[in-house]
N, C-alpha and C positions, 0 to 999 in steps of 0.2 A: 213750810219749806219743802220745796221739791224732790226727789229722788236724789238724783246729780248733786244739786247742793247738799244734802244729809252726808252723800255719801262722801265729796271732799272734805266736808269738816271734819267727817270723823276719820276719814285718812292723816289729815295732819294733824288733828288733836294726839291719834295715836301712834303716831311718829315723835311729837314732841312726848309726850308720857315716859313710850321707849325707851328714850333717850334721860329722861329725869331717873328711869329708875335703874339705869346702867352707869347715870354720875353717884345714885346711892350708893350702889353695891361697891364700887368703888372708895368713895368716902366710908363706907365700912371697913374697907381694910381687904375687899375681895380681890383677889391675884391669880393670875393662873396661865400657863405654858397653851395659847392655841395650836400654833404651829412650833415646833421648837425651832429659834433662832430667825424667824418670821414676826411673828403676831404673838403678844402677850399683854394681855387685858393686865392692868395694873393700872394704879392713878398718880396724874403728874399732874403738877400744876402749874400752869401756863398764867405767867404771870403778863405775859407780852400779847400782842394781834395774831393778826392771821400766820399760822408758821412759825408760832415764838419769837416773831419779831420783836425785841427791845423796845419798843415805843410804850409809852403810858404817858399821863398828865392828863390836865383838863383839856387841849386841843382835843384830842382820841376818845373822850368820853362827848364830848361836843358833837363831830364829827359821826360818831357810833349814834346816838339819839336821832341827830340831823338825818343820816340814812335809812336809820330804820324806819323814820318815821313819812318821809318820800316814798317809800318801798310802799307800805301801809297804805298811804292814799291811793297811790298804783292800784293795788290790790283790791281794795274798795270799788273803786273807780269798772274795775275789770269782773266783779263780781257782781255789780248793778247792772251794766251793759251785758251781762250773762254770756259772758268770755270766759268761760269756768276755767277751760286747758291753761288760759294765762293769769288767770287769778290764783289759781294752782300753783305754777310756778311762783308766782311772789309770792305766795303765801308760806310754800317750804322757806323759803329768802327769809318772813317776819319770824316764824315761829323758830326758825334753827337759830336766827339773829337774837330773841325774845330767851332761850333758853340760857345760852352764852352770858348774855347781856345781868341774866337774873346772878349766874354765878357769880360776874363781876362785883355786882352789888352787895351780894351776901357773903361770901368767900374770900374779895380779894383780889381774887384770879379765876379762870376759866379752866374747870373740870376735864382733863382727858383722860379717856384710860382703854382707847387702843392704841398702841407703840408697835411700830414698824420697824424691823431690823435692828432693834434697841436706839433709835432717833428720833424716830418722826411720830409725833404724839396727837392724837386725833380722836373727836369723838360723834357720834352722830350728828349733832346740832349742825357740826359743820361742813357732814356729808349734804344736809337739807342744806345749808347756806349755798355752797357748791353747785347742786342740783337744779333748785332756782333760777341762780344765776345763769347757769349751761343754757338750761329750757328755756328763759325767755330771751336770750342773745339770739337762740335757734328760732324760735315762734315769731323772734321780730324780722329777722330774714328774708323768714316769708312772705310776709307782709307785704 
C-alpha cells in the first residue's frame, strides 16, 4: 500500500475510532458544561434519522443499507481508479454512515452527545456523513 493510501485509511479508521470512543464516554455516563449554555457533551438518544427526525420501520433501515451500500461501491470504484480526494470523501460518507448504522443495531438508537444550545444533538459520525456529502457534491462540480 502506498503512502497516500496508508495515510487516508488511517485518517478515517481514526476518525471513526474518535468517534466510537466519544459514544463510550458518553454511554458511561460522561457529561460536562463545554461552553456554558452553548455545547454540552452529554448522551441523547436519537431514536429517529438525520436531525431526529421521527421516521423508523423497515422502509428507513432498507433505504439506510441501500445508501450505504451505493456509497461503498462509489468509494471502491474511486479508490481503484486512484481518486484518493474522492474516495476520501465517501469514505468519511461509509464510515460516519458504518458508526451510526452499528449503533442502530446494537442500541436501538443512534449515540449523540454533542447538544447545541440544549436542542440539536450531534455526534461525530455525522460530522463525517456531512463532510463527505459537502466534498463530493463540491469535487463533482468540478468535474
Amino acid at each position: 500500500m502506498k503512502h497516500r493510501e496508508r495515510a487516508w485509511a488511517a485518517a478515517l479508521i481514526g476518525l471513526f475510532v474518535f468517534d466510537r470512543i466519544l459514544k463510550r464516554a458518553a454511554l458511561s455516563g460522561g457529561e460536562s458544561e463545554i461552553v456554558p449554555g452553548v455545547l454540552k457533551f452529554t448522551l441523547f438518544r436519537n431514536s429517529g434519522i438525520a436531525f431526529s427526525l421521527p421516521f423508523n420501520g423497515p422502509l428507513v433501515w432498507i433505504l439506510s443499507v441501500g445508501i450505504l451500500a451505493a456509497v461503498s461501491l462509489m468509494a471502491a470504484r474511486e479508490f481503484r481508479a486512484q481518486r484518493y480526494a474522492l474516495a476520501g470523501a465517501f469514505g468519511l460518507f461509509v464510515f460516519g454512515a458504518c458508526s451510526n448504522l452499528f449503533d442502530r443495531v446494537v442500541y436501538g438508537y443512534t449515540v449523540d452527545y454533542l447538544i447545541f444550545f440544549g436542542r440539536s444533538a450531534v455526534n461525530a459520525a455525522d460530522g463525517m456523513i456531512v463532510s463527505g456529502a459537502v466534498w463530493t457534491l463540491t469535487k463533482g462540480q468540478k468535474k
